[in-house]
C-alpha positions as CSV (number, residue, x, y, z in Angstrom):
1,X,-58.3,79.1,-80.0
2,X,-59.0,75.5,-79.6
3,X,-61.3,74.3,-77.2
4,X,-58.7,72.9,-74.8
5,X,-57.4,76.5,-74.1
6,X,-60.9,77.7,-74.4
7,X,-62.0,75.6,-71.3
8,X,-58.5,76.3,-68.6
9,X,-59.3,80.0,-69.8
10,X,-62.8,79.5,-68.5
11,X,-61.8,77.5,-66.0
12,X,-59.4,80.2,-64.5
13,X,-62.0,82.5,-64.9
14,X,-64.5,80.9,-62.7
15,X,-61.5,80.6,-59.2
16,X,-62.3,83.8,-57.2
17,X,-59.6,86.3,-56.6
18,X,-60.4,85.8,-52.4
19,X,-59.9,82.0,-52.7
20,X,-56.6,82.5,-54.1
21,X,-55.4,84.9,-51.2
22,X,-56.4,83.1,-49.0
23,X,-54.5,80.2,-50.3
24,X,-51.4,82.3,-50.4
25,X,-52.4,82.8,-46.6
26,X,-52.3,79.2,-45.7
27,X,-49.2,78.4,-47.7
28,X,-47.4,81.3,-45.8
29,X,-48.6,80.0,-42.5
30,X,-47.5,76.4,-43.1
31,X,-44.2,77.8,-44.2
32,X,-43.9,80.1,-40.9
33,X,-45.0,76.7,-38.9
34,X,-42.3,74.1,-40.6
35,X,-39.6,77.0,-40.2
36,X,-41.0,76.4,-36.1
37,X,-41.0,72.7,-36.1
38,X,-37.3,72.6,-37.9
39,X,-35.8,75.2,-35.6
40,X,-37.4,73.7,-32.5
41,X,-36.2,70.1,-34.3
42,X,-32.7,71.7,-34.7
43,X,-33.0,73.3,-31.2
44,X,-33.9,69.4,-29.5
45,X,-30.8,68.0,-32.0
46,X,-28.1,70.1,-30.2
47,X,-30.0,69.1,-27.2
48,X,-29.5,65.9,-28.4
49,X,-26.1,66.1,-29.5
50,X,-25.3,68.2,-26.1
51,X,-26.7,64.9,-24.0
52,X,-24.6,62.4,-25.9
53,X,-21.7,64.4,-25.9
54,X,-21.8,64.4,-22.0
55,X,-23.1,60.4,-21.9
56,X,-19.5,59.8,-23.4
57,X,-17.9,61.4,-21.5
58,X,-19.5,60.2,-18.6
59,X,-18.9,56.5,-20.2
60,X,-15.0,57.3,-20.7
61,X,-14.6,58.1,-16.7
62,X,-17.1,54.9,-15.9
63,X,-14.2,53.6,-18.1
64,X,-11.3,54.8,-16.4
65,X,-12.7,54.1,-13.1
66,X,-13.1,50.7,-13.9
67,X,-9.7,50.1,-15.3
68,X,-8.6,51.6,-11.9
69,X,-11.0,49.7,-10.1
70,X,-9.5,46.5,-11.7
71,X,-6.2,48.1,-11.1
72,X,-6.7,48.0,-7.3
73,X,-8.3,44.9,-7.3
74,X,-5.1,43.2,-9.1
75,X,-2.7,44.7,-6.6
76,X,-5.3,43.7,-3.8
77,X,-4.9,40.2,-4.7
78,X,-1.3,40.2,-5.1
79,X,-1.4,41.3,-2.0
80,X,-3.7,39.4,-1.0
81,X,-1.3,36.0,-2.3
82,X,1.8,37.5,-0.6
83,X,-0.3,37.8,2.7
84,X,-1.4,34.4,2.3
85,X,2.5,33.0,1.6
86,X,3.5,35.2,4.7
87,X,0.7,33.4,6.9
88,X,1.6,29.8,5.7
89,X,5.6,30.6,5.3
90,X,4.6,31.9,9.3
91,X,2.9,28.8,10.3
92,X,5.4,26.5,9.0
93,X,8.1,28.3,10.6
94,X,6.0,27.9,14.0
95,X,5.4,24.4,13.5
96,X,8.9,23.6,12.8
97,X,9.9,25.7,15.8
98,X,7.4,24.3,17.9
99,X,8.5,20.7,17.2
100,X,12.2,22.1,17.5
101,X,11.0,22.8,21.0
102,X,9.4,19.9,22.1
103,X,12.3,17.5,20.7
104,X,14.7,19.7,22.7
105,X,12.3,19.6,26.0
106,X,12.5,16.0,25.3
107,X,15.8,15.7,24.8
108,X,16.4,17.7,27.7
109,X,14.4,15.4,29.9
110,X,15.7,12.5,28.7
111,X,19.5,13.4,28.9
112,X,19.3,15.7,32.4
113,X,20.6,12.7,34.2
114,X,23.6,12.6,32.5
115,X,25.4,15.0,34.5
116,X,24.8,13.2,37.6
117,X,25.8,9.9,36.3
118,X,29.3,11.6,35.2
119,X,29.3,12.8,39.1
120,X,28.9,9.4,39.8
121,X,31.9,7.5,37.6
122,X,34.9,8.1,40.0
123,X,32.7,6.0,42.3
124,X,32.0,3.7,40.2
125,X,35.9,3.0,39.1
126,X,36.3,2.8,42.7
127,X,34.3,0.4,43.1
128,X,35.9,-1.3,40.0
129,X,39.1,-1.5,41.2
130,X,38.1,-2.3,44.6
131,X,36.6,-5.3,43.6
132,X,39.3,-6.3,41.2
133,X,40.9,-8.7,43.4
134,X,39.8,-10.9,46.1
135,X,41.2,-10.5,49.1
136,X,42.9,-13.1,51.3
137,X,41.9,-12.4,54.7
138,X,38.1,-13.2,55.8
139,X,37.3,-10.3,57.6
140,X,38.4,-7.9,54.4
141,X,35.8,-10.2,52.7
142,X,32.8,-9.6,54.4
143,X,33.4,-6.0,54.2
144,X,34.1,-6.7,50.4
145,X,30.5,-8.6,50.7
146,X,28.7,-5.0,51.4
147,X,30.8,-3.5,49.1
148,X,29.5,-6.2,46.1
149,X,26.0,-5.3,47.2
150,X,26.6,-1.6,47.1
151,X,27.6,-1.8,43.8
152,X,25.1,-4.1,42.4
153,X,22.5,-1.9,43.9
154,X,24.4,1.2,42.0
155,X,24.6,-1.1,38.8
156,X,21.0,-2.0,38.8
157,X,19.9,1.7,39.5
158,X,21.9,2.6,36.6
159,X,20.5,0.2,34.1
160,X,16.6,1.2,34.9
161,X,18.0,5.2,34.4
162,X,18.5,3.5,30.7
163,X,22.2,3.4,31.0
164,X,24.1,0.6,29.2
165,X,27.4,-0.5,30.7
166,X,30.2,-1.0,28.4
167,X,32.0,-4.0,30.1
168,X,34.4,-5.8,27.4
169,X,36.3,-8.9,28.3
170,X,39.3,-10.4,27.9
171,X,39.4,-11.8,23.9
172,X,36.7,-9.6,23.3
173,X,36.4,-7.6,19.5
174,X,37.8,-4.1,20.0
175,X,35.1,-1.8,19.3
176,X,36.7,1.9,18.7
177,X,32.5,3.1,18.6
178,X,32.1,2.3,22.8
179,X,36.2,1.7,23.5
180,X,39.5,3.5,23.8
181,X,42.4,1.6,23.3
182,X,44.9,3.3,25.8
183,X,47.9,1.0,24.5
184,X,48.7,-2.3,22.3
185,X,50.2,-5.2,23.4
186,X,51.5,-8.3,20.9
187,X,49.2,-10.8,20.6
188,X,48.3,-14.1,18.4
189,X,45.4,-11.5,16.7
190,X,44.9,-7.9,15.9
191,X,42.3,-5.5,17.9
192,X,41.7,-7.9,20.5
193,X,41.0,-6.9,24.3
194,X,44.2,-7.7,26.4
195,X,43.0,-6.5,29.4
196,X,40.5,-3.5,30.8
197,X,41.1,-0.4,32.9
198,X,37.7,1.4,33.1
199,X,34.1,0.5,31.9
200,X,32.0,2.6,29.6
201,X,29.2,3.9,30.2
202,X,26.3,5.2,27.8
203,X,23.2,7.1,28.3
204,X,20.3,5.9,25.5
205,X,22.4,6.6,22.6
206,X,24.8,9.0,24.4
207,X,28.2,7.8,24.9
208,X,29.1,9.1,28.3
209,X,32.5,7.8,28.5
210,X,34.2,4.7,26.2
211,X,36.0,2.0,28.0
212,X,39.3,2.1,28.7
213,X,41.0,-1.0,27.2
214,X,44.4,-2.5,26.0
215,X,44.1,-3.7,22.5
216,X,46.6,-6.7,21.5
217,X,49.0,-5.9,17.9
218,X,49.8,-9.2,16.0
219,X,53.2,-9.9,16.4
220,X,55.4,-10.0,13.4
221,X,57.3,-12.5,11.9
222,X,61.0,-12.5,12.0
223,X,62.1,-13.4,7.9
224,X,65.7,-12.9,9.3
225,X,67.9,-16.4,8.4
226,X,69.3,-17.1,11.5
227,X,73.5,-17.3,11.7
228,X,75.6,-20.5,12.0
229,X,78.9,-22.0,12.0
230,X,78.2,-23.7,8.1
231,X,77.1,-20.7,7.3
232,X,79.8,-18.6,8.6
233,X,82.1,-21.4,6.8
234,X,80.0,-21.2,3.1
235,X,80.5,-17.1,3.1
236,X,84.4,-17.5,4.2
237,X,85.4,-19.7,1.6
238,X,82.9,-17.5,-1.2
239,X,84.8,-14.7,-0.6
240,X,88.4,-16.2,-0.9
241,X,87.1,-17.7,-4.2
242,X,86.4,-14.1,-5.1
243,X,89.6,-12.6,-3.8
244,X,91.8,-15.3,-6.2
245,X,89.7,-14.6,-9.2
246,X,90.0,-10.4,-8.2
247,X,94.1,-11.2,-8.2
């Protein structure tokens, strides 16, 4: 035996047997406690596991709520843009019909007169014709005298109502715009005024009625060669020339 083996046999000799039981003791115990802490660590894993499992979840409906959250909120401002096109489409329309309203008040106001001035025409031509010639005898012309002031009174009322009178004269440009030719005449020019039978009369830029004119028609020329004795003589003796040659 070499004194290697000599001294682990001695060695092993000198451990007492209680030392080595009571090592086997604390080996088992430390055993028994790591089986503990791994099932209590498995135990808190699956507690683990258990509480991440339901975070996910919990994270997938945070999710979906959110996707409908943004859902809502997309179709609330689509809605939100079609509410504000229907506001200004609404206001527009108000404002147009607002100034619809006010230019027909206006227009309304400023043309109400018309009717009464039509009322008022058959007068007026009366007075026209009335005053269309001068009488001969003197006491017909005094009356006429009233009736001139009359009528200038009527005229001048008229024109601070804003109504033009249409009032051609004779030579005058026909104008077919403020006149209505009633007939032609011939004349030395076209669309001329030969003569007038009623005034016109318009209200700002309202033609109440035109004026009733005669309108002169150029004349034509006559191209017709005219028929004389020579003449008569030149076509006798042409055709006996042609009746010898015929025979």
């Amino acid at each position: 035996m070499s004194e290697e083996e000599k001294k682990v046999e001695s060695q092993t000799e000198e451990i007492p047997v209680e030392e080595v039981k009571h090592d086997k003791k604390e080996e088992k115990r430390e055993q028994k406690e790591a089986k503990k802490e791994l099932k209590e660590d498995k135990k808190k894993l699956e507690l683990y596991e258990k509480q991440l499992d339901d975070l996910k979840i919990k994270v997938l409906e945070a999710q979906k709520k959110a996707e409908d959250y943004q859902a809502k909120f997309e179709v609330a401002d689509r809605q939100a843009d079609d509410w504000k096109n229907k506001y200004f489409q609404a206001f527009a329309d108000m404002s147009n019909t607002r100034k619809q309203v006010e230019r027909e008040t206006a227009d309304f106001k400023k043309y109400a007169k018309q009717s009464l001035i039509e009322e008022l025409l058959p007068a007026l031509d009366g007075f026209d014709m009335a005053l269309k010639n001068e009488p001969k005898d003197e006491v017909i012309k005094k009356y006429l005298q009233g009736f001139v002031m009359i009528h200038s009174k009527f005229l001048s009322v008229l024109k601070d109502q804003n109504v033009e009178i249409i009032d051609p004269k004779k030579g005058d440009e026909y104008d077919p715009n403020t006149m209505q030719a009633f007939s032609t005449v011939d004349g030395e020019e076209d669309n001329k005024i030969a003569d007038v039978f009623t005034k016109g009369y318009k209200l700002y830029d309202h033609l109440i009625r035109p004026a009733g004119v005669i309108v002169t028609k150029k004349k034509e020329e006559d191209n017709t060669i005219p028929v004389t004795d020579a003449n008569e003589e030149a076509a006798s003796d042409s055709s006996a020339e042609e009746s010898k040659e015929n025979a």
